[in-house]
C-alpha positions as CSV (number, residue, x, y, z in Angstrom):
1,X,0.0,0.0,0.0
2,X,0.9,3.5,-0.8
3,X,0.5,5.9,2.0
4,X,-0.6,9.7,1.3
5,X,1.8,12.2,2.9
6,X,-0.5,14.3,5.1
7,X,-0.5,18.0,4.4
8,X,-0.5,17.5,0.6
9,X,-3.0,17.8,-2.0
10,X,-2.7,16.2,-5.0
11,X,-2.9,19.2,-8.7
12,X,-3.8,18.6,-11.4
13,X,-1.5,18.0,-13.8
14,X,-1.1,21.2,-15.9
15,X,0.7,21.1,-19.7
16,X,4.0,22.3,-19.8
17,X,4.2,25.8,-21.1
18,X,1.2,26.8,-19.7
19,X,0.7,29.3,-16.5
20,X,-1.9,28.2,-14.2
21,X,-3.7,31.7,-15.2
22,X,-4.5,30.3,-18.7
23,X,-6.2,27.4,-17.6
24,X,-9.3,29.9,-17.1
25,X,-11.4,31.1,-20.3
26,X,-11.1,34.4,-20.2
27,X,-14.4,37.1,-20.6
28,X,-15.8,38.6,-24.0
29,X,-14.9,41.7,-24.0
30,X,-17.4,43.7,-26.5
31,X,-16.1,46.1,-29.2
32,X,-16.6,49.5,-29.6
33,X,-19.0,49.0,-33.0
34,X,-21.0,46.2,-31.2
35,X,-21.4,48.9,-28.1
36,X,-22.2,52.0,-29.9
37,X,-24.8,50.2,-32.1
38,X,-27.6,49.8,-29.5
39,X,-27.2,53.8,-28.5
40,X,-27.6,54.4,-32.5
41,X,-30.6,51.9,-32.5
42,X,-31.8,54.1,-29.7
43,X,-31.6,57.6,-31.5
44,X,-33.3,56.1,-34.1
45,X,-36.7,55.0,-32.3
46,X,-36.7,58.2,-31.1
47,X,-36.1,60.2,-34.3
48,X,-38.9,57.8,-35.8
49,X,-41.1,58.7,-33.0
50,X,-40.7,62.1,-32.6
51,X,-41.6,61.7,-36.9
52,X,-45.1,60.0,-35.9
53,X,-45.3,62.5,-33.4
54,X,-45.1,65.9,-35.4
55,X,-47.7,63.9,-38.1
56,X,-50.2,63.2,-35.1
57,X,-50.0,66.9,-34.1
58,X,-50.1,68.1,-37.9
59,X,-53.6,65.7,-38.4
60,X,-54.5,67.0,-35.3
61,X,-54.3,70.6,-36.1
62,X,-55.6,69.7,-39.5
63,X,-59.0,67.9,-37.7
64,X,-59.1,70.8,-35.3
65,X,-59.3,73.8,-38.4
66,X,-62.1,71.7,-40.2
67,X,-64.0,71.6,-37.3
68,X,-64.1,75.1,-36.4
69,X,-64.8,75.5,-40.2
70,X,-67.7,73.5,-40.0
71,X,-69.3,75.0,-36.5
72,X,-68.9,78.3,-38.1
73,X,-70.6,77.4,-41.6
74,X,-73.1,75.8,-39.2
75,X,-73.8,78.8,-36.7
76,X,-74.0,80.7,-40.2
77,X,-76.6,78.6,-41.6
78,X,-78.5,79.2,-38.3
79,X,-78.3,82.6,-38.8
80,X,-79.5,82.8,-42.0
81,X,-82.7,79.9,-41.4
82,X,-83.4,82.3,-38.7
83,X,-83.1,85.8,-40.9
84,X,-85.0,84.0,-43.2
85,X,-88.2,82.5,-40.9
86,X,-88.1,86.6,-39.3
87,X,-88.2,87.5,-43.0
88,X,-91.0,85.4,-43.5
89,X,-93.2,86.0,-40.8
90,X,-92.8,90.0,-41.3
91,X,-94.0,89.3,-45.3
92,X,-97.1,87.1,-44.4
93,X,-98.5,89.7,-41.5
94,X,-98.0,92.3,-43.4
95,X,-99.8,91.0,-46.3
96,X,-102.4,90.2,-43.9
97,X,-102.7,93.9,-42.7
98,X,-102.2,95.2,-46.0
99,X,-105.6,94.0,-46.8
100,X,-107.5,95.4,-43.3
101,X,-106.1,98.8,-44.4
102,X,-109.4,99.9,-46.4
103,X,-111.2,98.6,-42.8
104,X,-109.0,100.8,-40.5
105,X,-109.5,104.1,-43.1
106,X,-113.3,103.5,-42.8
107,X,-112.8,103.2,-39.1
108,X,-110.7,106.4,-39.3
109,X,-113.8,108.3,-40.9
110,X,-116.2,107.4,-39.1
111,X,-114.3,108.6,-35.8
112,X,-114.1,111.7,-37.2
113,X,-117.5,111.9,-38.6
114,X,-118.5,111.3,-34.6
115,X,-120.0,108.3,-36.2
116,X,-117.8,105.7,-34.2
117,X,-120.0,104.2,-30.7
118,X,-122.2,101.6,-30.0
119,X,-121.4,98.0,-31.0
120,X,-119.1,98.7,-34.1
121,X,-116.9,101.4,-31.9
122,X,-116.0,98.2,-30.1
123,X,-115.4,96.2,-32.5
124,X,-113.1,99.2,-34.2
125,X,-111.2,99.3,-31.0
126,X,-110.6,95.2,-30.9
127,X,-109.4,95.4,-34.0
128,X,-106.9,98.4,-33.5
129,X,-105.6,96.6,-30.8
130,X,-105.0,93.6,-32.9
131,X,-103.2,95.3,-35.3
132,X,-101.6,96.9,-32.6
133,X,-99.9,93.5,-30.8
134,X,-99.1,92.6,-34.8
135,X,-96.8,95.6,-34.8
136,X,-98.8,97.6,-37.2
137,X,-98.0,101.8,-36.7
138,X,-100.1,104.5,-37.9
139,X,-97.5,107.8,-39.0
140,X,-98.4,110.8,-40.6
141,X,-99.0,114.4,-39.3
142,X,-99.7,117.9,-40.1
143,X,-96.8,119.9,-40.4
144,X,-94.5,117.7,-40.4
145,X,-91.6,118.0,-43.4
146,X,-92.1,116.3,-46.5
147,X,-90.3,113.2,-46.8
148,X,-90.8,111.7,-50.4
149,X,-89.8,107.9,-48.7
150,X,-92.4,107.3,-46.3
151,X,-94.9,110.0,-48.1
152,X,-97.2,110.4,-51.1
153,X,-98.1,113.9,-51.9
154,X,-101.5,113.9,-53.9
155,X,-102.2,117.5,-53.3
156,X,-100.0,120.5,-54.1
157,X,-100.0,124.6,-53.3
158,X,-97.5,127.3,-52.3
159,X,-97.9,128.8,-49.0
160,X,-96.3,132.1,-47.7
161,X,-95.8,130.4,-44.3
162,X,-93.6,127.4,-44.8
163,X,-89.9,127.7,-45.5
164,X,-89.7,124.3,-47.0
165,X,-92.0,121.8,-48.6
166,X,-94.4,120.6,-45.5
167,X,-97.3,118.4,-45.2
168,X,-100.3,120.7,-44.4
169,X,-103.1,117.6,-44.6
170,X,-103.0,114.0,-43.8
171,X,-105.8,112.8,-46.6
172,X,-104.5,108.7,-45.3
173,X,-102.2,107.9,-42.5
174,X,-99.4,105.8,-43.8
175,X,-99.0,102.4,-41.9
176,X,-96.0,100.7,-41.3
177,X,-94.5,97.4,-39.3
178,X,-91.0,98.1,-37.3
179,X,-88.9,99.7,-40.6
180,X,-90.7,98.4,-43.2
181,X,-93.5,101.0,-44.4
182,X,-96.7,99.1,-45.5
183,X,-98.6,102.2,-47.3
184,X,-96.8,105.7,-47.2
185,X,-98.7,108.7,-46.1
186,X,-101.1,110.6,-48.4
187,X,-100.7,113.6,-48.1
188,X,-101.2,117.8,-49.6
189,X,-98.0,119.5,-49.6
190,X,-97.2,123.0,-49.6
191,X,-94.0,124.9,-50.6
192,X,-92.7,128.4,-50.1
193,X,-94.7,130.8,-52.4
194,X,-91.7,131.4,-55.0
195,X,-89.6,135.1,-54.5
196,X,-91.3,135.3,-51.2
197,X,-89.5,136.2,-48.4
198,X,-89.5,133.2,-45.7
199,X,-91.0,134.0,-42.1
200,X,-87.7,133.6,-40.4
201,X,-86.2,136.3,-42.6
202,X,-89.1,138.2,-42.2
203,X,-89.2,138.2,-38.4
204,X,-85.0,139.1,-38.0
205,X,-86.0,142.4,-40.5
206,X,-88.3,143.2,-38.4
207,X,-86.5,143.0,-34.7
208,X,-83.8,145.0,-36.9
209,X,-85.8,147.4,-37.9
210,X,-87.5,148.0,-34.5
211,X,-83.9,148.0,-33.3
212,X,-83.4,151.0,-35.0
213,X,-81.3,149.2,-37.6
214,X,-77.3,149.0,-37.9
215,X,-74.8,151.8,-36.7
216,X,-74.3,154.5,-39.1
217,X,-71.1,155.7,-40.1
């Protein structure tokens, strides 16, 4: 029998030449191209992403301006459905009071004629205040200038009174609905008598005169 020396382990037995450091496998150390290639993978995600990005804002913006196109094409047509039904309704009630004109002239007369009570001066009222609540508003009076765009003149003289052409009689009141004039005014006209001199002129030569005049010198 062999005895083993205490205190000594057996080695393995290592090839000649060779240092007991070699025996290990040394670590793969990476290269420089293989460790710069994920960071370039990297800055391309994130050009490609910021790429989607800027086309998700420019859709975005696009989506965003034909919407606001559209609400304002739509508040438009509101606009104008509503111009129009106003339009409308203004057309059809003053057709409708257009024909009760002759009824509200005959009323007229007979007020003045004293010839308005009983039964048909109600009725006469009612029916001014219908016309009333519809809007309808009687214009005309004496003295008042001429105005060729909501009058008529039917009648015409010269009068030494008026310094410019004035209505002097109201033969039918013109009717009209807010700004829209239904029947102008009938009405006689006067105009300053020609070469005469107007009252205003008149009355300064005569405070001159009683004055005594201007200063002589």
């Amino acid at each position: 029998m062999t005895e083993e020396t205490p205190g000594f382990e057996e080695k393995p037995d290592v090839p000649s030449g060779a240092t007991p450091d070699d025996a290990e496998p040394e670590a793969a150390t990476p290269s420089s191209e293989e460790a710069a290639a994920p960071a370039g993978d990297d800055a391309n995600r994130t050009t490609a992403l910021t790429a989607q990005l800027d086309q998700v804002r420019t859709a975005l913006s696009e989506r965003t301006g034909d919407l606001q196109r559209l609400q304002a094409e739509y508040q438009n047509y509101r606009r104008r459905v509503e111009r129009d039904r106003v339009t409308v309704k203004e057309i059809a009630v003053a057709g409708l009071l257009s024909e009760l004109l002759p009824v509200l002239d005959d009323v007229g007369r007979a007020r003045e004629h004293g010839e308005l009570v009983g039964g048909f001066k109600s009725v006469a009222e009612s029916l001014e205040t219908v016309v009333a609540k519809l809007g309808l508003q009687q214009f005309g009076k004496e003295g008042e200038p001429f105005d060729p765009t909501i009058h008529e003149a039917l009648m015409h003289s010269y009068a030494p009174d008026v310094t410019e052409t004035t209505c002097v009689a109201i033969l039918q009141p013109g009717y009209r609905i807010g700004e829209r004039t239904i029947r102008p005014a009938r009405v006689a006209v006067a105009e300053p008598q020609p070469g005469a001199t107007p009252a205003a002129a008149k009355e300064e030569k005569a405070d001159d005169e009683e004055s005594g005049g201007g200063e002589e010198v």
